[in-house]
C-alpha positions as CSV (number, residue, x, y, z in Angstrom):
1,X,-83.7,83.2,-70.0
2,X,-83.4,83.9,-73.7
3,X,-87.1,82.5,-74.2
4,X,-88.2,85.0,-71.5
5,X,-86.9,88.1,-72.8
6,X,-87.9,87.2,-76.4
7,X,-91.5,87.2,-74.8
8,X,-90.4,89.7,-72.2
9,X,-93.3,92.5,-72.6
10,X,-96.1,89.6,-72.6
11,X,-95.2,87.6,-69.8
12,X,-94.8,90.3,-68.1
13,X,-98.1,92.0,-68.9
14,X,-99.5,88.5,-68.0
15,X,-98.0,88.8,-64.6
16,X,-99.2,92.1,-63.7
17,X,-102.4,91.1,-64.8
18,X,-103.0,88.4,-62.3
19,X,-101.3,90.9,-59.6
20,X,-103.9,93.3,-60.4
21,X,-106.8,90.7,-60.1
22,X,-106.0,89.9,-57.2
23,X,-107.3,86.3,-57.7
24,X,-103.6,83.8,-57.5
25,X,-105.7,80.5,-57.6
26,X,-108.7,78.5,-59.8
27,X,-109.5,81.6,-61.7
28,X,-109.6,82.7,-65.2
29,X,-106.3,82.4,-66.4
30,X,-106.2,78.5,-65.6
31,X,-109.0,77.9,-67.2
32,X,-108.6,79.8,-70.3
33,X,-105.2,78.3,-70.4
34,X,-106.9,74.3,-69.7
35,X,-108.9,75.4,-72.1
36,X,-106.5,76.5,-74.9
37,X,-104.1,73.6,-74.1
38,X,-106.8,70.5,-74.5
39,X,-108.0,72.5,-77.6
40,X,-104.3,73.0,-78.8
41,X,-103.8,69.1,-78.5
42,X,-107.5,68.7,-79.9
43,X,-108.3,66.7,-76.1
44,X,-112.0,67.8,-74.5
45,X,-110.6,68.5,-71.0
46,X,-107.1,70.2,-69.9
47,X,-107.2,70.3,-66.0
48,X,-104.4,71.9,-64.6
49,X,-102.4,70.6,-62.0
50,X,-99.1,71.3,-59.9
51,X,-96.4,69.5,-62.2
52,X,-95.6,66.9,-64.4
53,X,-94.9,65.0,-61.5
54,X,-98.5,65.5,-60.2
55,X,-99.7,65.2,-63.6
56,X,-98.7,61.4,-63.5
57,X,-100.0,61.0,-60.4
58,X,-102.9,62.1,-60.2
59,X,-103.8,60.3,-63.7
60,X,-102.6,57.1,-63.0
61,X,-104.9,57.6,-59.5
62,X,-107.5,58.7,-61.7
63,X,-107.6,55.4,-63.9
64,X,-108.0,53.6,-60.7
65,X,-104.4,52.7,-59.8
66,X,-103.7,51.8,-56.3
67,X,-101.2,51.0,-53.3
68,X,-99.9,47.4,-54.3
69,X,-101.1,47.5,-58.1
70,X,-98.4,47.2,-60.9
71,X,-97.4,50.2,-63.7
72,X,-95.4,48.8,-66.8
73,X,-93.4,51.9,-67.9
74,X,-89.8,52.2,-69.1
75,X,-86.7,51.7,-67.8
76,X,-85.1,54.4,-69.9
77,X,-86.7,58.1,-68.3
78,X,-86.3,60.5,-65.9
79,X,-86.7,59.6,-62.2
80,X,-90.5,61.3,-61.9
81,X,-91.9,59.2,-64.6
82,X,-91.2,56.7,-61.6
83,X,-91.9,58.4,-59.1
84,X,-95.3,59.3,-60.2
85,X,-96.4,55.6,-59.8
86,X,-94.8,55.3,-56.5
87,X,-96.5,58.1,-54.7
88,X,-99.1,55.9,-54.9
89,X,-97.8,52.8,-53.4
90,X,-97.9,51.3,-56.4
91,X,-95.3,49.6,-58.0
92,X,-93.2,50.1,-61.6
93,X,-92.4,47.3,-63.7
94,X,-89.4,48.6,-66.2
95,X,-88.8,47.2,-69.4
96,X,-86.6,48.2,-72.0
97,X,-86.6,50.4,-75.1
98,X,-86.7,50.2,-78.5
99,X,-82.7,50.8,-79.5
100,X,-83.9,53.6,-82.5
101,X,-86.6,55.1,-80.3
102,X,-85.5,55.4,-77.2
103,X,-88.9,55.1,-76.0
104,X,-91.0,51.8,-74.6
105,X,-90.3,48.7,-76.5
106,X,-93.8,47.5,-77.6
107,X,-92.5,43.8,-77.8
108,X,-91.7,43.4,-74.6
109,X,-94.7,44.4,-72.9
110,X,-96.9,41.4,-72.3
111,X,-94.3,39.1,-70.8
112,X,-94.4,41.9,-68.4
113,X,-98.4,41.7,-67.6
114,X,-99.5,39.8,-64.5
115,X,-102.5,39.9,-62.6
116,X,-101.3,42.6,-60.6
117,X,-101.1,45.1,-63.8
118,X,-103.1,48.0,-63.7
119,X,-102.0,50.7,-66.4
120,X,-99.4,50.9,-68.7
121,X,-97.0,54.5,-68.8
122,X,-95.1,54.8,-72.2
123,X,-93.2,58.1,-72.0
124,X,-92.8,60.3,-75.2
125,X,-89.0,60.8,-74.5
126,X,-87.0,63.8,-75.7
127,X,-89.7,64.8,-78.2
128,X,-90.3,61.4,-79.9
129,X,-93.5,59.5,-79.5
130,X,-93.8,56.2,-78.4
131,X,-95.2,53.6,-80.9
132,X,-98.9,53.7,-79.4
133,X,-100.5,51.9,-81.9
134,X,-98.8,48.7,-80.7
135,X,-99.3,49.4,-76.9
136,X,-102.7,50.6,-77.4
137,X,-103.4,47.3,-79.1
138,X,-101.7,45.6,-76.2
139,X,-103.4,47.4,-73.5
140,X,-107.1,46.8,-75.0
141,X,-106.4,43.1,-75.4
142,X,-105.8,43.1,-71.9
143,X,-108.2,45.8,-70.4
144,X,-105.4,48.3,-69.3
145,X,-105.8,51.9,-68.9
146,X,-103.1,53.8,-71.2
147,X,-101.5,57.0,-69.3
148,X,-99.0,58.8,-71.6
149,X,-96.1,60.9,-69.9
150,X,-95.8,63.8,-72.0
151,X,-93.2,65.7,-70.0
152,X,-91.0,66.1,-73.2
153,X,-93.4,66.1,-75.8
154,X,-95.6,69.1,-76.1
155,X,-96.9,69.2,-79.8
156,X,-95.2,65.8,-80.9
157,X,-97.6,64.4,-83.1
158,X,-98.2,60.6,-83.8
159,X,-100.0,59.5,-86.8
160,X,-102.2,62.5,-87.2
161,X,-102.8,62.9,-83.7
162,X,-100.9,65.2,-81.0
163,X,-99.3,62.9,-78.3
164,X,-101.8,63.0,-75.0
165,X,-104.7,62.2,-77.1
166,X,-104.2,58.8,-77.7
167,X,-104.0,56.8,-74.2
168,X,-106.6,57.3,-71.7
169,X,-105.0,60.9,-70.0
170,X,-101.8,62.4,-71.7
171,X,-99.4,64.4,-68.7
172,X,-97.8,66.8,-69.1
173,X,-95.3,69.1,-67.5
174,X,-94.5,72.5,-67.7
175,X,-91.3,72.8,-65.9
176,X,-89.3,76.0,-67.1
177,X,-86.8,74.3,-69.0
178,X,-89.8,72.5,-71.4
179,X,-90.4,73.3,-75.0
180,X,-93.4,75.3,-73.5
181,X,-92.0,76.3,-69.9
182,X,-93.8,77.8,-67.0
183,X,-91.4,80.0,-64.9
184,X,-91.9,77.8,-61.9
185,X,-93.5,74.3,-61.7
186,X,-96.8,73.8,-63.5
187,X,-98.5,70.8,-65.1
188,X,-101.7,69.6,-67.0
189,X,-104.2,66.5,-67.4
190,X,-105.4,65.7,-70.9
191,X,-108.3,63.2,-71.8
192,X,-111.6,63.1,-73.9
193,X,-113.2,61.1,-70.8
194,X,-115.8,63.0,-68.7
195,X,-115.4,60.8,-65.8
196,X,-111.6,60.9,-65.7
197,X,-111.8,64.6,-66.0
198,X,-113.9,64.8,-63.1
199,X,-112.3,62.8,-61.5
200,X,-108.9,64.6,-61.3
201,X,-110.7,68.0,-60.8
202,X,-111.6,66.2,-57.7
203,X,-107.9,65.0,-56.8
204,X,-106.2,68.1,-57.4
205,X,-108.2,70.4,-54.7
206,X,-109.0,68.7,-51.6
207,X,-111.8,66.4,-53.4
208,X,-113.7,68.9,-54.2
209,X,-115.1,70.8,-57.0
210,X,-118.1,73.0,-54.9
211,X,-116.7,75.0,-52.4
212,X,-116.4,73.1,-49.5
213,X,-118.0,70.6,-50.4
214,X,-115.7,67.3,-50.9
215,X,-116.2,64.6,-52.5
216,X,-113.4,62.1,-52.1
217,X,-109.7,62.4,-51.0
218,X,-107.6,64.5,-52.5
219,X,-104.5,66.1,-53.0
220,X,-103.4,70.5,-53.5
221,X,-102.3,69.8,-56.7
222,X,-103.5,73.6,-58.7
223,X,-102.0,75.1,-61.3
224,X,-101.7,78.8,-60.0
225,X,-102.2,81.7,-61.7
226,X,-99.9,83.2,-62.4
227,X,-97.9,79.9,-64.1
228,X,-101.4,79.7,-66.1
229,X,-101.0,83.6,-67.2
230,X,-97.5,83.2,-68.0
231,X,-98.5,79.6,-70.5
232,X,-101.3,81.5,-72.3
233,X,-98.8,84.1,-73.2
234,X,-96.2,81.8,-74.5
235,X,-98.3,78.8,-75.9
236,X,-99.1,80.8,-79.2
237,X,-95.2,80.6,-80.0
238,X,-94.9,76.9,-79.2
239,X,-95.1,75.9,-82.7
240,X,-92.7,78.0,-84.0
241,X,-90.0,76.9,-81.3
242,X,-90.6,73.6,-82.4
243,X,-90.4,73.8,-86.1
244,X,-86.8,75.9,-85.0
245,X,-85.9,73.0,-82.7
246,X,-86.3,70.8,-85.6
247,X,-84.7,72.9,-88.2
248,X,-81.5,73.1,-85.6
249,X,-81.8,69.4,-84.5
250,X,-81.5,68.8,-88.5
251,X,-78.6,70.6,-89.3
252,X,-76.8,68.4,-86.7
253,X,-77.9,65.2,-88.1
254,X,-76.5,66.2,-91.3
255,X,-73.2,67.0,-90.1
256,X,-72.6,64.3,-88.1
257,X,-73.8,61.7,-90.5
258,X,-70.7,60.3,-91.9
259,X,-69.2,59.7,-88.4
260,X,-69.9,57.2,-85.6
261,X,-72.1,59.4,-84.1
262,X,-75.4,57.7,-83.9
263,X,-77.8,60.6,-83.8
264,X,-81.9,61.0,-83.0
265,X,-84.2,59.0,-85.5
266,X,-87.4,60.2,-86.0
267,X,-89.2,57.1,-86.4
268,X,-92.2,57.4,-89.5
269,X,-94.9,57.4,-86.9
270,X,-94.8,60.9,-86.0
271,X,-93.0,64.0,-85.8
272,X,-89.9,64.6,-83.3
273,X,-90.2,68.0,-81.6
274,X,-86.7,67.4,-80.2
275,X,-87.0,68.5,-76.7
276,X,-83.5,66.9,-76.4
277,X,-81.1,66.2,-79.3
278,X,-79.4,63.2,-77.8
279,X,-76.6,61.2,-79.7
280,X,-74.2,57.9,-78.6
281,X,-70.7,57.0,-79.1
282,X,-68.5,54.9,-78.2
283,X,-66.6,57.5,-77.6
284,X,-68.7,59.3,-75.0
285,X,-66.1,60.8,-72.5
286,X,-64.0,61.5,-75.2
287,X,-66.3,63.7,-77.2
288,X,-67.3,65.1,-73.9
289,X,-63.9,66.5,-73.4
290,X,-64.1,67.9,-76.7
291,X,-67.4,69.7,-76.9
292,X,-66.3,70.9,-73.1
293,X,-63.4,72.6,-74.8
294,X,-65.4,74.4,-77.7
295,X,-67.7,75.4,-75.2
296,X,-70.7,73.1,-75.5
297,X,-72.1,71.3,-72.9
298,X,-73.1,68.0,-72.5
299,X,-75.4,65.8,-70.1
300,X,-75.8,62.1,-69.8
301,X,-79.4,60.7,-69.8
302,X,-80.3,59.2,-67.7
């Protein structure tokens, strides 16, 4: 609410703007927001899709996954990272995390691999990339397609790259609560591969790209208009919530240094844009209780 009515007169501008057109889906806001996105990331193609949920989805189908094939992601994520894989009848394999991370354990991966293995999902939790230059490694020894969940990383950078950009398709999700949030659900496809860009263009609208004419089976998976006027008018100010997300996120880790609080590391790989600011204790329901009392709440993930 507070990042709507700092934005309040542009959003809704944007809003009334699509009200006015007249034209709620596959029109010009999408694609000058798919557009901006991809080029924001530095991908080729952004194609916009339903959610993060779809996102995943529709990427994984996209790489060629299928009913019966095998996904190695990570135990440690929220529910739709799973459930992306499983709406297509295929099947997750978990492993665990890296204990400093908390994002896919690199090491673990191959013991993992069977012939049943068709893609590998690392997951750029709470802001901090994975370590992709290990599982990218891992995946081309092995001929695996690399689909990044992005949910919780828009703008995390790893090495000199922005997350999305590095694995085959990046997803991501623009649910309202997001460091860049739709005010409904919303969600994009990254990559810098044609076919796979077609490909999902196909997916998300019936199999088709010409008016009725389709192609394949496929889903109504489109990121509406309105969602895609309301991102274009708050992507320009993404940067700046995450440089204040890290500046807060900062100040915690300072003042909690000297205690058993272990808090986020961000690992020298990338930048952490700190969708989350999660800590552990052993002294988890006690703390609870305390920040409950001082009025700050608390959530357990996951």
């Amino acid at each position: 609410k507070r990042q709507y009515i700092a934005q309040k007169p542009e959003i809704d501008q944007a809003i009334q703007t699509v009200i006015n057109s007249g034209w709620f889906v596959l029109g010009e806001q999408g694609h000058r927001f798919e557009r901006a996105f991809a080029k924001y990331c530095g991908a080729k193609h952004g194609i916009g899709v339903g959610s993060g949920t779809d996102a995943l989805h529709l990427g994984l189908k996209a790489c060629g996954v299928q009913a019966g094939d095998e996904v190695i992601t990570v135990a440690h994520t929220a529910t739709p990272t799973a459930s992306g894989i499983s709406l297509l009848g295929a099947i997750p394999v978990f492993i665990d995390i890296d204990p400093e991370s908390y994002t896919l354990n690199p090491n673990l991966i191959e013991a993992a691999i069977t012939p049943k293995t068709k893609a590998i999902l690392p997951v750029h939790l709470y802001g901090q990339a994975a370590d992709m230059n290990a599982i990218l490694h891992i995946a081309q020894k092995h001929h695996l397609p690399v689909v990044e969940d992005c949910a919780q990383a828009h703008g995390t950078i790893y090495g000199n790259q922005k997350v999305g950009t590095l694995g085959d398709v990046g997803c991501f999700s623009f649910y309202p609560s997001k460091n860049l949030g739709a005010l409904g659900d919303a969600g994009i496809i990254i990559t810098n591969q044609d076919h796979l860009a077609h490909q999902v263009q196909l997916l998300r609208n019936y199999g088709s790209i010409t008016r009725d004419v389709h192609e394949i089976l496929g889903a109504n998976s489109r990121l509406d208009e309105i969602q895609a006027a309301i991102l274009n008018a708050k992507l320009g100010q993404l940067d700046a919530g995450n440089k204040r997300r890290q500046e807060i996120a900062q100040r915690y880790s300072t003042s909690i240094k000297h205690s058993d609080i272990q808090h986020p590391t961000p690992k020298d790989w990338g930048t952490h844009t700190y969708h989350l600011y999660v800590i552990q204790t052993s002294n988890r329901d006690l703390l609870r209780k305390h920040l409950e009392k001082c009025g700050i709440s608390t959530g357990i993930h996951y």
